[in-house]
KOLKOL-481450 format. One record per residue (C-alpha): residue number from 1; x, y, z; residue in three letters. Coordinates in steps of 0.25 Angstrom, whole numbers. Each point is the difference from the previous one (the first is absolute). Example, Ala and Ser with C-alpha at 12.3 -4.5 7.8 and 13.67 -1.06 7.14 Angstrom:
<nodes>
<node><i>1</i><east>49</east><north>-18</north><up>31</up><aa>ala</aa></node>
<node><i>2</i><east>6</east><north>14</north><up>-2</up><aa>ser</aa></node>
</nodes>
This chain:
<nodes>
<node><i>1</i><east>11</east><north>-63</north><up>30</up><aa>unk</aa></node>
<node><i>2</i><east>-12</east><north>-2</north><up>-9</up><aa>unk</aa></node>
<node><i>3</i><east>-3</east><north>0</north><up>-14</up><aa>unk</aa></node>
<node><i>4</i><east>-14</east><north>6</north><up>-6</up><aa>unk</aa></node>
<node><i>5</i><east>-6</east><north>-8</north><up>-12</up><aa>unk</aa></node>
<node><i>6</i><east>-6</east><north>10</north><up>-10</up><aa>unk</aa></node>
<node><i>7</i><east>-6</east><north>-5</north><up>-14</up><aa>unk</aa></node>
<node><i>8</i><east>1</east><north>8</north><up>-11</up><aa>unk</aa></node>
<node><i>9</i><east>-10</east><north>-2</north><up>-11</up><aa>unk</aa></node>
<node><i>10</i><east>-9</east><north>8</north><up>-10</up><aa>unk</aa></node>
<node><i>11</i><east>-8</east><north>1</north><up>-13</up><aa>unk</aa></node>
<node><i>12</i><east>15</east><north>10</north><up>-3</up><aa>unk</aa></node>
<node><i>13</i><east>13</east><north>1</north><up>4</up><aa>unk</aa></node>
<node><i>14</i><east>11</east><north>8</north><up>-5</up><aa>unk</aa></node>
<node><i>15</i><east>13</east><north>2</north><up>7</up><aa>unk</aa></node>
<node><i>16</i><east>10</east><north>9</north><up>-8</up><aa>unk</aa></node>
<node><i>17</i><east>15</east><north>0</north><up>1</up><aa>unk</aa></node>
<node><i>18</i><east>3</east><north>13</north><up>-11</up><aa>unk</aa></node>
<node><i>19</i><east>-14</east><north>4</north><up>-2</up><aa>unk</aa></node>
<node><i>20</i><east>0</east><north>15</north><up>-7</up><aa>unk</aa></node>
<node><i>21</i><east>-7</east><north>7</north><up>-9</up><aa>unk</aa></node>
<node><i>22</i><east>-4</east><north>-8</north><up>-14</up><aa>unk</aa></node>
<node><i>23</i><east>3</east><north>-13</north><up>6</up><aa>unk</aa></node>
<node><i>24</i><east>-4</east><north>-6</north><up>11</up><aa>unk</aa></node>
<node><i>25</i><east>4</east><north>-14</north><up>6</up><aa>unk</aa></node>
<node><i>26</i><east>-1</east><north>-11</north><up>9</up><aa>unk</aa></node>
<node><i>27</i><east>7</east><north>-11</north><up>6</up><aa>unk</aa></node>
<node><i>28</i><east>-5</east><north>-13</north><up>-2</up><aa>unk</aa></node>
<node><i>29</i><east>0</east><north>1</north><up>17</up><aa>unk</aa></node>
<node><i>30</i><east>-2</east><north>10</north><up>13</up><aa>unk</aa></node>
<node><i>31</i><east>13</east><north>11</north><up>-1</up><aa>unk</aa></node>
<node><i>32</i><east>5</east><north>4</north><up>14</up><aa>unk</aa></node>
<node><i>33</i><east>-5</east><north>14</north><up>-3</up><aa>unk</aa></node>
<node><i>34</i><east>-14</east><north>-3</north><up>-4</up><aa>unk</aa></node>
<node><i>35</i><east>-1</east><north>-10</north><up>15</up><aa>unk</aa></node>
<node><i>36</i><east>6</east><north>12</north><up>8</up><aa>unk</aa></node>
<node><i>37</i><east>-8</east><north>10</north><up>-6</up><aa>unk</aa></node>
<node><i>38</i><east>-12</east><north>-9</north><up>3</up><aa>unk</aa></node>
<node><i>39</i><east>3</east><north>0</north><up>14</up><aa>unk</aa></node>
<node><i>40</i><east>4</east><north>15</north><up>-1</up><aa>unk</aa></node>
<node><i>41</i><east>-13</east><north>3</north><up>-4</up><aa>unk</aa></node>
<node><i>42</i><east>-7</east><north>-9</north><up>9</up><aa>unk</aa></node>
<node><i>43</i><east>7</east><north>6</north><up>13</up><aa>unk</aa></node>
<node><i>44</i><east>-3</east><north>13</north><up>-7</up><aa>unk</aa></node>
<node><i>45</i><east>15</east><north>6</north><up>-5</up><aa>unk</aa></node>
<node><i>46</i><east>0</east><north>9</north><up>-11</up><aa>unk</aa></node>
<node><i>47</i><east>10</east><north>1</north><up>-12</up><aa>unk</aa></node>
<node><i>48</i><east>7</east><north>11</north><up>7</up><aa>unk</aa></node>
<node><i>49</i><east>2</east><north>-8</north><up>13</up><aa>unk</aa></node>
<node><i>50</i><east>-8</east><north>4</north><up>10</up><aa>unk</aa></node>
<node><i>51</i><east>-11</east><north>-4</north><up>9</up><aa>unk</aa></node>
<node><i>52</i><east>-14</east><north>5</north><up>-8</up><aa>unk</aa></node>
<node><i>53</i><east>-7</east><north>0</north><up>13</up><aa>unk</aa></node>
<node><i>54</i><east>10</east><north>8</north><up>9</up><aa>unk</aa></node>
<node><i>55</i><east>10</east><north>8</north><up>-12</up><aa>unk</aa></node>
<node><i>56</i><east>10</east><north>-5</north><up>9</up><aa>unk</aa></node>
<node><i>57</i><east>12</east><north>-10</north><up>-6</up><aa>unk</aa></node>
<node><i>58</i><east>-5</east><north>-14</north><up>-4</up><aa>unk</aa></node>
<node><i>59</i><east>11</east><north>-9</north><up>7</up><aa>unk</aa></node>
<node><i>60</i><east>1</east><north>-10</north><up>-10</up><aa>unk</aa></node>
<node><i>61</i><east>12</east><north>-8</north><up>5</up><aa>unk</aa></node>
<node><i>62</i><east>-10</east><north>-11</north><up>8</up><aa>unk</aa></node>
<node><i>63</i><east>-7</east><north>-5</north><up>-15</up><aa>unk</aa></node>
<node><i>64</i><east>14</east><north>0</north><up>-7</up><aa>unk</aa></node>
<node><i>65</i><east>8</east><north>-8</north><up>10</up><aa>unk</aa></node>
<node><i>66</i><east>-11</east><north>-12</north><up>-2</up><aa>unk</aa></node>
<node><i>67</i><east>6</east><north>-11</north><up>-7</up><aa>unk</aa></node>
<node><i>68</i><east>-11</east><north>-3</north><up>-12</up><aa>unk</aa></node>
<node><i>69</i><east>-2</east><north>-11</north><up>-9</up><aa>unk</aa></node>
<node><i>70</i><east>-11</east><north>0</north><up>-11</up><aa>unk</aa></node>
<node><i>71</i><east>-5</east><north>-15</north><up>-5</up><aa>unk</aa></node>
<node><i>72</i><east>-5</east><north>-1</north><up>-14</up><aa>unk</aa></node>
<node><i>73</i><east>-15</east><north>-8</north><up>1</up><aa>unk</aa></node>
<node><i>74</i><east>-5</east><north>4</north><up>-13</up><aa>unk</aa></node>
<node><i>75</i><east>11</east><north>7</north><up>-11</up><aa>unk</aa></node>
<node><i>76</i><east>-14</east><north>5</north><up>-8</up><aa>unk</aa></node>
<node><i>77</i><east>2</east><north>5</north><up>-13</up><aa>unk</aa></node>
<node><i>78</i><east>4</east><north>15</north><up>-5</up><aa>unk</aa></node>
<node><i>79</i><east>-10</east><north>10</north><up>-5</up><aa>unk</aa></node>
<node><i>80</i><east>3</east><north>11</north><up>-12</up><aa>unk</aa></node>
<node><i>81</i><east>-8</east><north>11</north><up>2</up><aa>unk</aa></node>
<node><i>82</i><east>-1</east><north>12</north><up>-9</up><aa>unk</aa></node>
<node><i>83</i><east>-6</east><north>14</north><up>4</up><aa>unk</aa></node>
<node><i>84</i><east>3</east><north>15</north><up>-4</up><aa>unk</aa></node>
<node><i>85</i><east>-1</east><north>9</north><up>13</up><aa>unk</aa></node>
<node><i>86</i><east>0</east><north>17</north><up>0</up><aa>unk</aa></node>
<node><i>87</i><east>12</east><north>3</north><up>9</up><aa>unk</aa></node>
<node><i>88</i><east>0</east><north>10</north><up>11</up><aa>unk</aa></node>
<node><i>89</i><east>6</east><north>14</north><up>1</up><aa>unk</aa></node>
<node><i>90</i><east>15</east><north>-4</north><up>1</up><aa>unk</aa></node>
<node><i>91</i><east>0</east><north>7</north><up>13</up><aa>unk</aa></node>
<node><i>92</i><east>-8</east><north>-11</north><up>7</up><aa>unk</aa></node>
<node><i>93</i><east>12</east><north>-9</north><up>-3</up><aa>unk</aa></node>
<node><i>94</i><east>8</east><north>6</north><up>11</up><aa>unk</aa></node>
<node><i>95</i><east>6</east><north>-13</north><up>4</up><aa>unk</aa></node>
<node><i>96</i><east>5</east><north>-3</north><up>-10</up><aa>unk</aa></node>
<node><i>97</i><east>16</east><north>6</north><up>-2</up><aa>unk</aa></node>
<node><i>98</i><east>3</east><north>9</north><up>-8</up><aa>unk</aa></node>
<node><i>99</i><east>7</east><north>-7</north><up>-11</up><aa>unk</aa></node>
<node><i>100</i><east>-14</east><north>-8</north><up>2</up><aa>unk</aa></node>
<node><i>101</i><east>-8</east><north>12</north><up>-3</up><aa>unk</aa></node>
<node><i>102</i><east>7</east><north>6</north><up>-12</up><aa>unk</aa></node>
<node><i>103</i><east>-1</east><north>-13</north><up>-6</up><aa>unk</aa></node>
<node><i>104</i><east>-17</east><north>3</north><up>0</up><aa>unk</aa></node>
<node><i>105</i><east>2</east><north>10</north><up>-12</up><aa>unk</aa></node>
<node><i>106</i><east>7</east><north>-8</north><up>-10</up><aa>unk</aa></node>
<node><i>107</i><east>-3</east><north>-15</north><up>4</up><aa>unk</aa></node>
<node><i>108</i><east>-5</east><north>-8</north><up>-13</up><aa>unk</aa></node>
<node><i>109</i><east>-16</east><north>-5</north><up>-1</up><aa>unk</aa></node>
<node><i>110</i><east>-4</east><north>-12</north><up>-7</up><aa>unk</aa></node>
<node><i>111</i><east>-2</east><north>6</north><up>-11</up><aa>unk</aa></node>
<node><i>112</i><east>16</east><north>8</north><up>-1</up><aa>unk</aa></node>
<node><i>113</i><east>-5</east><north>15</north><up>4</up><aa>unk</aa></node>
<node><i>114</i><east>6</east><north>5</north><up>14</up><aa>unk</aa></node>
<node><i>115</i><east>-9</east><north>0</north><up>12</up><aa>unk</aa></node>
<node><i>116</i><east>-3</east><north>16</north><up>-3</up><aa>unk</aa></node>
<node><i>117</i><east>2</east><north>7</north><up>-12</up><aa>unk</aa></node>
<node><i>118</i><east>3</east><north>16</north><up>0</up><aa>unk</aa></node>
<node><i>119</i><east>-3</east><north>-2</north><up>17</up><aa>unk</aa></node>
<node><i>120</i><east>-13</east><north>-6</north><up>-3</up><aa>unk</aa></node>
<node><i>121</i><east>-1</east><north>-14</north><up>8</up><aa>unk</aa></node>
<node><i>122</i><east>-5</east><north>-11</north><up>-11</up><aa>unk</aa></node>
<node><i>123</i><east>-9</east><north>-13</north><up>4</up><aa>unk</aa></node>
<node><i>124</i><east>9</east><north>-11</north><up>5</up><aa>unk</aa></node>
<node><i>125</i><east>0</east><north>-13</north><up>-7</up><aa>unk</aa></node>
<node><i>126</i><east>4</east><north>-13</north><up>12</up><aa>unk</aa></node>
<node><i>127</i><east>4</east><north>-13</north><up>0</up><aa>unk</aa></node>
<node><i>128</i><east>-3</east><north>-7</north><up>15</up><aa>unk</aa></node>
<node><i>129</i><east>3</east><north>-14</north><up>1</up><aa>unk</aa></node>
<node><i>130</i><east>-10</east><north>-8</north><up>12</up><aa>unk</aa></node>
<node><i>131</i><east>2</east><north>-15</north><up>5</up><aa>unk</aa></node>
<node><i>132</i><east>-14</east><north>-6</north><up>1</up><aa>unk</aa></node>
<node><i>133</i><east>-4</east><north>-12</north><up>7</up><aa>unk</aa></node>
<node><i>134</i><east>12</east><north>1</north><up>10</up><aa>unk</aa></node>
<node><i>135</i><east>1</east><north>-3</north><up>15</up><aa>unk</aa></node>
<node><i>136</i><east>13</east><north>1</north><up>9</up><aa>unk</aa></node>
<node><i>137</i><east>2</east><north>-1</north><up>14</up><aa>unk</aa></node>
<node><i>138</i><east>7</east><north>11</north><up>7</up><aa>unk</aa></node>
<node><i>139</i><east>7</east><north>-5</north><up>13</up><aa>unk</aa></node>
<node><i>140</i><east>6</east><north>11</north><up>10</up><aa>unk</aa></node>
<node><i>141</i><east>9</east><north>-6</north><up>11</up><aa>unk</aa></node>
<node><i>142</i><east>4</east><north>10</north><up>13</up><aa>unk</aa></node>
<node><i>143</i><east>-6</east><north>7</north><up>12</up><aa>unk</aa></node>
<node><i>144</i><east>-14</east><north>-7</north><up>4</up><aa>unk</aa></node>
<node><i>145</i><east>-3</east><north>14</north><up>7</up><aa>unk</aa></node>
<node><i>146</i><east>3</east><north>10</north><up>-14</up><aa>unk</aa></node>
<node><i>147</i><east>-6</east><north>-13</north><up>-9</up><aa>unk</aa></node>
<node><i>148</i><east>-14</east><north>-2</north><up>8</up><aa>unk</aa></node>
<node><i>149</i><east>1</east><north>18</north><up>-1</up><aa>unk</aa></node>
<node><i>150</i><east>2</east><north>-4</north><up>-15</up><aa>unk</aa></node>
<node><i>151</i><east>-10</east><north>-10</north><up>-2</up><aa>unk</aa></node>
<node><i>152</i><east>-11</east><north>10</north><up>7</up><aa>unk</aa></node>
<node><i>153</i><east>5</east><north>10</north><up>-11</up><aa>unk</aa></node>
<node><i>154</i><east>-2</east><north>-7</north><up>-12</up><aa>unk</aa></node>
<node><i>155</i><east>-14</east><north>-6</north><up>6</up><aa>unk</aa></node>
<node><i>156</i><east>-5</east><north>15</north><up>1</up><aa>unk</aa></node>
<node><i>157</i><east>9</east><north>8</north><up>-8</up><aa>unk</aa></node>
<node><i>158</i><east>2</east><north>15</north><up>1</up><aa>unk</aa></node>
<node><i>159</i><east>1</east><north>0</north><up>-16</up><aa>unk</aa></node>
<node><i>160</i><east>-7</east><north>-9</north><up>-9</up><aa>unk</aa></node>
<node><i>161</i><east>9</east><north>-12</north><up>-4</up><aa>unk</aa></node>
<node><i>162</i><east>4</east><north>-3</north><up>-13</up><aa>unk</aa></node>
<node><i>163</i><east>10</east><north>-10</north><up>-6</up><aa>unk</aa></node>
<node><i>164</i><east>9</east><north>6</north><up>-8</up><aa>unk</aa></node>
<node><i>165</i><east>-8</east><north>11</north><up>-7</up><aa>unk</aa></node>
<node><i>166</i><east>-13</east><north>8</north><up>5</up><aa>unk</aa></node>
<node><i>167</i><east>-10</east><north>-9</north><up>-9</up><aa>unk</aa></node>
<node><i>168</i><east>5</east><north>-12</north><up>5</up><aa>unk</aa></node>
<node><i>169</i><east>-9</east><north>-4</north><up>13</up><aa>unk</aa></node>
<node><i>170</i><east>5</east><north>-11</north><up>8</up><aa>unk</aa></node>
<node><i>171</i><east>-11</east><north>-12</north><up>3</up><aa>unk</aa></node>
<node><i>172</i><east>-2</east><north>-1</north><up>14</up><aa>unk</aa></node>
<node><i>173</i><east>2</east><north>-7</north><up>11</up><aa>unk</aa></node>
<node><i>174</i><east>15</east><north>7</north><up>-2</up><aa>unk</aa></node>
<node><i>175</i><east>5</east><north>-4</north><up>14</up><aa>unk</aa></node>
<node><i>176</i><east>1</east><north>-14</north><up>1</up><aa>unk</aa></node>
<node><i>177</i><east>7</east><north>1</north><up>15</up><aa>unk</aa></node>
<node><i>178</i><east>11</east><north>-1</north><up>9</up><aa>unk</aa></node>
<node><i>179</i><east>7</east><north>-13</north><up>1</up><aa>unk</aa></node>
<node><i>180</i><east>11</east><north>-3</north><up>11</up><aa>unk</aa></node>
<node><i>181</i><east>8</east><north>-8</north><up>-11</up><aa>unk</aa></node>
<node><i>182</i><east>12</east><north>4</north><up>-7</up><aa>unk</aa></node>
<node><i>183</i><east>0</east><north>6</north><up>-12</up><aa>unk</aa></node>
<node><i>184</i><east>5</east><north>-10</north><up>-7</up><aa>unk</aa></node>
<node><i>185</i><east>-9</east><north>-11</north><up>8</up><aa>unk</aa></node>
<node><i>186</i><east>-11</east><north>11</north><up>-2</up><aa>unk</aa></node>
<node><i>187</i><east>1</east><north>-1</north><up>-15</up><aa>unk</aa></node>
<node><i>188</i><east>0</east><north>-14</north><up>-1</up><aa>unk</aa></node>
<node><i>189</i><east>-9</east><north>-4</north><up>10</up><aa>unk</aa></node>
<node><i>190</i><east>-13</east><north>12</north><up>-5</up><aa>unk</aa></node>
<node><i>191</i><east>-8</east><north>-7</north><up>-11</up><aa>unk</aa></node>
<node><i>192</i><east>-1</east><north>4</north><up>-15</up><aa>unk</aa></node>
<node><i>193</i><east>-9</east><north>1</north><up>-10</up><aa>unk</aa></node>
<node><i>194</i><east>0</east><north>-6</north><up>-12</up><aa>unk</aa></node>
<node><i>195</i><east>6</east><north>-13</north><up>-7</up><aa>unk</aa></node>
<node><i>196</i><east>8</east><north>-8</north><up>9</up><aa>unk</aa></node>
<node><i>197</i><east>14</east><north>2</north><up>-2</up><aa>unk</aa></node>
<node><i>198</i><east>13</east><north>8</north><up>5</up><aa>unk</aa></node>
<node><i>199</i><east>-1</east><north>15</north><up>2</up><aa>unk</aa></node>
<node><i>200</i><east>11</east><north>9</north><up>-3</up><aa>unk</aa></node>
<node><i>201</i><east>3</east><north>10</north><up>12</up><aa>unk</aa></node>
<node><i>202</i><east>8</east><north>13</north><up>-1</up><aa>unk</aa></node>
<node><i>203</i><east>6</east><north>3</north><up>12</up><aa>unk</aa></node>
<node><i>204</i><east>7</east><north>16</north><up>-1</up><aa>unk</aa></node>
<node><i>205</i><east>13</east><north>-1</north><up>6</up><aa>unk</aa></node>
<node><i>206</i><east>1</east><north>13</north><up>8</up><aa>unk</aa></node>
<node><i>207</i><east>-11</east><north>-7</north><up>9</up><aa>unk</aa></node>
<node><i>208</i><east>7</east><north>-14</north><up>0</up><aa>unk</aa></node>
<node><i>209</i><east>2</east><north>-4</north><up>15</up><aa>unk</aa></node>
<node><i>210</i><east>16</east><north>-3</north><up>-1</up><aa>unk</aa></node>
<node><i>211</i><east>-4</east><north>-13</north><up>7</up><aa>unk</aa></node>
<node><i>212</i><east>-8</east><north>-5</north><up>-11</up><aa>unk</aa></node>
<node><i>213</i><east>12</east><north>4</north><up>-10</up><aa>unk</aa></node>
<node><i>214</i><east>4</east><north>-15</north><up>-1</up><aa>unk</aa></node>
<node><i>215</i><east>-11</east><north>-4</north><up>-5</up><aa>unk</aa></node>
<node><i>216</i><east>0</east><north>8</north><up>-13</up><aa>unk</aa></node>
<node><i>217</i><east>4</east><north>-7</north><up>-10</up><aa>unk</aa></node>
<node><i>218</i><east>-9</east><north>4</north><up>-12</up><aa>unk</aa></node>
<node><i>219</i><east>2</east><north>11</north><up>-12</up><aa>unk</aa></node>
<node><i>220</i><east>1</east><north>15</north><up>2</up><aa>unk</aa></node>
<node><i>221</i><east>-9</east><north>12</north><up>-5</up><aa>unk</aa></node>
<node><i>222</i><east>3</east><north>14</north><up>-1</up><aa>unk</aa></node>
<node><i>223</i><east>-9</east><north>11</north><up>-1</up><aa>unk</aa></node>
<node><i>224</i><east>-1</east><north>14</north><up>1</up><aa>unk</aa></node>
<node><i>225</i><east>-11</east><north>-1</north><up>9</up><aa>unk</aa></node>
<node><i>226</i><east>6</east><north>7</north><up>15</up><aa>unk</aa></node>
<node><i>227</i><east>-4</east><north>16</north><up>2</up><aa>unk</aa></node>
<node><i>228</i><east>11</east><north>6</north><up>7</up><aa>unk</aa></node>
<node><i>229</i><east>-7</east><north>13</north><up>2</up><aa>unk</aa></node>
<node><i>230</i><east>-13</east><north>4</north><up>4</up><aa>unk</aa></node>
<node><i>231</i><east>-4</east><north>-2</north><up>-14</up><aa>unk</aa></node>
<node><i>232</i><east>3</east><north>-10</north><up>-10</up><aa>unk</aa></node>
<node><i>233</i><east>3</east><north>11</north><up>-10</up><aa>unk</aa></node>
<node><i>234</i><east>10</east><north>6</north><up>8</up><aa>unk</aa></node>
<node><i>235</i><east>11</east><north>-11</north><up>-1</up><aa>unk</aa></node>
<node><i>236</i><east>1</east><north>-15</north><up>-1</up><aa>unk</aa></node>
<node><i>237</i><east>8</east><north>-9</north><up>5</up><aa>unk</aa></node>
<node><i>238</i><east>-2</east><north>-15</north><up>-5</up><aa>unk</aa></node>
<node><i>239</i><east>-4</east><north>-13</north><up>9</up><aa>unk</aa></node>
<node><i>240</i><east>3</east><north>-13</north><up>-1</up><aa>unk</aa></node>
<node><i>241</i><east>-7</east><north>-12</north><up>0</up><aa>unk</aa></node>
<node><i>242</i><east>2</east><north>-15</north><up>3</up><aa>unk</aa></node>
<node><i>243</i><east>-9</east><north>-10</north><up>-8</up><aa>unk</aa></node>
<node><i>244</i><east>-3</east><north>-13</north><up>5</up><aa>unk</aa></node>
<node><i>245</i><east>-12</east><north>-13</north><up>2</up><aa>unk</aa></node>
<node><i>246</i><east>-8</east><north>-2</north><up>12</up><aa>unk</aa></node>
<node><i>247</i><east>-11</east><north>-12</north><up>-1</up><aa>unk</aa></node>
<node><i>248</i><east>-12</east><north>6</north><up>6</up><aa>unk</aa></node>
<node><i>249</i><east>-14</east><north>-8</north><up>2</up><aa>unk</aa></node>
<node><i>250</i><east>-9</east><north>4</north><up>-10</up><aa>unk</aa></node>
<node><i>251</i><east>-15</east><north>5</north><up>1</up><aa>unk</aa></node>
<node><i>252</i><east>-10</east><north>7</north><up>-7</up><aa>unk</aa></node>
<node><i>253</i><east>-3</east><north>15</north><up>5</up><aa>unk</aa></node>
<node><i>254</i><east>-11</east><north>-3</north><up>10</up><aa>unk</aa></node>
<node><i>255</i><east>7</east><north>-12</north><up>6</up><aa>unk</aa></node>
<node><i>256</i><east>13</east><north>8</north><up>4</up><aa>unk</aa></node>
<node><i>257</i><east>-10</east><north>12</north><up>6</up><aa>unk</aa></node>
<node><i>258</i><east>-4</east><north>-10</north><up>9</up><aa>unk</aa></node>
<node><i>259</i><east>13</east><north>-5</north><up>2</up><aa>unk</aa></node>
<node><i>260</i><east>5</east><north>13</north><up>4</up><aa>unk</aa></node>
<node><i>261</i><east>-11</east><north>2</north><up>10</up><aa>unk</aa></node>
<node><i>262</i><east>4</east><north>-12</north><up>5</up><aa>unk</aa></node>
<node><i>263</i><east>15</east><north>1</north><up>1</up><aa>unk</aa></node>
<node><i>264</i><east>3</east><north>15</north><up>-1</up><aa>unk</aa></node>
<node><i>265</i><east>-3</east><north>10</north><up>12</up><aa>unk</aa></node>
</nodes>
């Protein structure tokens, strides 16, 4: 087994939890939704679950059973960010349910009017909440075959990558590369950037190797952050997360690129 080193980092990021309509949030950290929809999109799976390349159904079962920890480098600062938007003809939201869609008509704006009056749309008021300044590193333990598959994916993806939301481009080099540690060892052993001190690393239970159980013993998290379907929209289940410390080396950005050329394949 191996584990692939990915650096997560941006002028934006914003992962949503419950993110609809009016309002939308962030966690203060990557949700497991927003990391398997950026490899989804990288191996080029489409909301409805299929292969974009081929049509043919996208067998997601090989990404999901990676056991995956994000390590918090940098926690940022949240961004308020207000903008009006002219909503689409609701038949463009088809995948949204249907108790989703009738909402559209009577939905409050900012200002208290429904989203359409007398079946005419009105202009959107949002609310969309960003972290600024925030680096995490994403480590994905498994099959050294499907992650150097992965990796390659997320070099040269088949859709643009973005973290969180559309605006929010990811800085580059993404892929760090492939250790042959440990996830644990891996997370501990990979430099971080900024101020020398403990990092905070969320490891999601449902990829949590059983032989590594003993060795959590920090707080749990719950969000409702794990797709069921093929879409978010369709159902949520919710994931848990253990929070612990890891005490990595510390560098700045250009230190650990060289770093990883170094030490990652």
């Amino acid at each position: 087994m191996s584990t692939l080193v990915c650096r997560l980092a941006g002028p934006l990021q914003s992962w949503g939890e419950e993110a609809r309509f009016n309002h939308r949030g962030s966690l203060p950290y990557p949700s497991y939704a927003g990391l398997l929809g950026l490899a989804r999109a990288a191996l080029g799976h489409n909301r409805y679950g299929r292969n974009a390349a081929t049509g043919e159904p996208a067998d997601e079962q090989p990404l999901r059973a990676l056991h995956m920890a994000v390590r918090i480098d940098q926690p940022g600062r949240t961004l308020l960010d207000y903008h009006t938007v002219n909503p689409p003809p609701i038949s463009q939201y088809a995948w949204l349910s249907e108790a989703d869609q009738a909402k559209l008509a009577t939905i409050a704006m900012g200002n208290g009017r429904p989203w359409a009056i007398k079946g005419q749309q009105q202009t959107l008021q949002t609310w969309r909440t960003y972290l600024t300044g925030a680096v995490f590193t994403w480590f994905l333990h498994g099959n050294p075959a499907y992650l150097r598959n992965l990796a390659d994916a997320l070099i040269e993806p088949y859709w643009p990558l973005s973290l969180g939301r559309k605006a929010c481009l990811p800085d580059q080099p993404l892929v760090l590369g492939i250790s042959p540690d440990e996830l644990n060892d891996s997370a501990t052993r990979t430099p971080a950037t900024g101020a020398a001190s403990s990092r905070t690393l969320h490891l999601f239970h449902t990829s949590v190797d059983p032989r590594d159980a003993v060795q959590l013993r920090g707080r749990t998290v719950t969000h409702a952050d794990l797709p069921l379907g093929p879409h978010p929209h369709d159902r949520y289940g919710y994931q848990t997360r253990t929070v612990t410390r890891v005490e990595p080396p510390t560098m700045t950005r250009d230190e650990l690129l060289t770093w990883a050329k170094e030490n990652l394949s």
